[in-house]
N, C-alpha and C positions, 0 to 999 in steps of 0.2 A: 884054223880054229882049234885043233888037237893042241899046236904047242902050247898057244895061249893057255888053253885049259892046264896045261899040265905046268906050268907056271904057276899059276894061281895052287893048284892043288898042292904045291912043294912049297910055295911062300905060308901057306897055312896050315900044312906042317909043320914047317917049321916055328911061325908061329907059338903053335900047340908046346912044342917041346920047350921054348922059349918060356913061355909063358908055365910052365909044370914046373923047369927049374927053379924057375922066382917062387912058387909056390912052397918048393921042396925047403926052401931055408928057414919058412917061419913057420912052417907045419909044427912046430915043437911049441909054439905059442898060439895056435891058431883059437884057443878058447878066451876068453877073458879071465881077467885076472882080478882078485878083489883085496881090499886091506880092511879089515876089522876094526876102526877107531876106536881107543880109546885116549880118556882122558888121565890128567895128572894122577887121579884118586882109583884110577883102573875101573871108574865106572866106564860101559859103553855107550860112544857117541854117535854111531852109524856105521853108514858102511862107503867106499870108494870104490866103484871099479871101472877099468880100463879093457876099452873094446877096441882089437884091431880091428882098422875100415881098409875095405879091398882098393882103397883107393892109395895106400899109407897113411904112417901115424894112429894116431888113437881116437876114441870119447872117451873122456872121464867122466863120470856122471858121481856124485860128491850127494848124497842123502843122508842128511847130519842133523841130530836133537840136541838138545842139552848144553848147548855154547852159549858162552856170555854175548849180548845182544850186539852189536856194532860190528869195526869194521874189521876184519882178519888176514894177514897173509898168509900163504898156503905154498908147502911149494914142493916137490918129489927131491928125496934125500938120498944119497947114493949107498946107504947101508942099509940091509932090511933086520934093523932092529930097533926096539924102543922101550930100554930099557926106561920107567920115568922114575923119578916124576919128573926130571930136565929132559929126556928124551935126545940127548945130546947122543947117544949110542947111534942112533940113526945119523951121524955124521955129515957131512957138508952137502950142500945142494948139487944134484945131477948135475954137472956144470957143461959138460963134452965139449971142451976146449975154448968155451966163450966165457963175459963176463957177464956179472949180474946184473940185471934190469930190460925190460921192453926201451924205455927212454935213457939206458946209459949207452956210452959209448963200450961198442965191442959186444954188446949185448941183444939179443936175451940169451939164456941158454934154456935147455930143453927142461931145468929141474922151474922154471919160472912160469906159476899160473897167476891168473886173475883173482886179485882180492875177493875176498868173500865178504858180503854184506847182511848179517845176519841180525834178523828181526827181532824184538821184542821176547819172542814165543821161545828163542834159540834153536828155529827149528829151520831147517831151508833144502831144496833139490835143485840143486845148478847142474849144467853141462857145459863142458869145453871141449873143444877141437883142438887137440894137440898134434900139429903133423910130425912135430921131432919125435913125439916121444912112440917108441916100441915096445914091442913086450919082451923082446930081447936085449935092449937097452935096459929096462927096471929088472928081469927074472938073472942079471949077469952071475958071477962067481958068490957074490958075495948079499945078492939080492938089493931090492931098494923100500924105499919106505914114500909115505904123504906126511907131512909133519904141518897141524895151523898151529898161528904165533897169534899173541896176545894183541899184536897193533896190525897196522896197515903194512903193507908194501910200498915203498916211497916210487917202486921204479927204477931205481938210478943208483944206489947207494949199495959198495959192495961190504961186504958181498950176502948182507940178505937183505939189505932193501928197507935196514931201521924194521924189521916187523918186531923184535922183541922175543920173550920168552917166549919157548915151546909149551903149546897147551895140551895139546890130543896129536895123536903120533896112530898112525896104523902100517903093518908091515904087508906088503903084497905075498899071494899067493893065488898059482893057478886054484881054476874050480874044475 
C-alpha cells in the first residue's frame, strides 16, 4: 500500500512541475491583448481582443461600429503597424508556414479568420476560437496587427482570399 502511495505521490509531482514549466513559457502573455481599430480616416472603429484559453490558442472577441454594412474579410497581419490609410504597413498575413485559405490547398494558416458579416447599423460583437493563434505568436519581435478588407474572403485564393482593400487596421498590445 506505502509503495503504491508513493508512486502516485511522485507521478503528481511530477506532474505539478510539468505542468509549472508549460506554465512558465506563456507567463509573459498570460493577460489579453487588445488592438485599438481604426479606420482609413483614423476615426475609431472598436476594439479586438485576444484571450489566452488554458486549454491553448485564443478567443477573439472582434466589437466593431462604424463599418460599411456587408460582407468583410479580416485576418491577423504579421506586423504591428498601421500606418493608413492603405494599412499596408501592417504587412502580410500571420501565415506560420502554411497557405492561405480554410478551403485552399495547404491551408489555413493561423493569420485566417472567419468573414465578418456586418449589419446595416455597421455595428457587430463576434467571437472566434482560434487554437493556432498565441499571444506569443502575435506579441513576436516585431508585433502583429487585425487588418478588415473591403470584400469577402473567398477561402482559397492566395494569398488573401480576393478580400480587397484594407479598411480598419488595429495593432495589438498587452493590457
Amino acid at each position: 500500500m506505502t509503495k503504491s502511495f508513493d508512486r502516485v505521490a511522485a507521478s503528481c509531482r511530477v506532474a505539478a512541475l510539468l505542468a509549472g514549466f508549460a506554465l512558465a513559457g506563456t507567463a509573459a502573455y498570460a493577460q489579453d491583448l487588445t488592438a485599438q481599430v481604426m479606420d482609413a480616416a483614423s476615426e475609431p472603429r472598436g476594439t479586438v481582443t485576444v484571450s489566452p484559453l488554458l486549454t491553448g490558442g485564443s478567443l477573439i472577441v472582434l466589437d466593431l461600429t462604424g463599418l460599411p454594412p456587408g460582407t468583410h474579410g479580416v485576418h491577423l497581419h504579421e506586423t504591428g503597424s498601421c500606418e493608413g490609410p492603405e494599412f499596408t504597413s501592417a504587412g502580410a498575413h500571420i501565415a506560420g508556414g502554411h497557405e492561405h485559405g480554410v478551403m485552399g490547398q495547404g491551408g489555413a494558416h493561423p493569420g485566417d479568420l472567419p468573414n465578418l458579416h456586418v449589419p446595416e447599423n455597421g455595428a457587430l460583437k463576434v467571437e472566434y476560437f482560434a487554437p493556432a493563434v498565441t499571444a506569443d505568436l502575435l506579441m513576436d519581435g516585431d508585433g502583429s496587427a487585425i487588418v478588415i478588407h473591403a470584400d469577402p474572403d473567398d477561402y482559397t485564393t492566395p494569398p488573401t482570399g480576393n478580400s480587397g482593400a484594407r479598411i480598419a487596421c488595429g495593432v495589438f498590445a498587452g493590457e
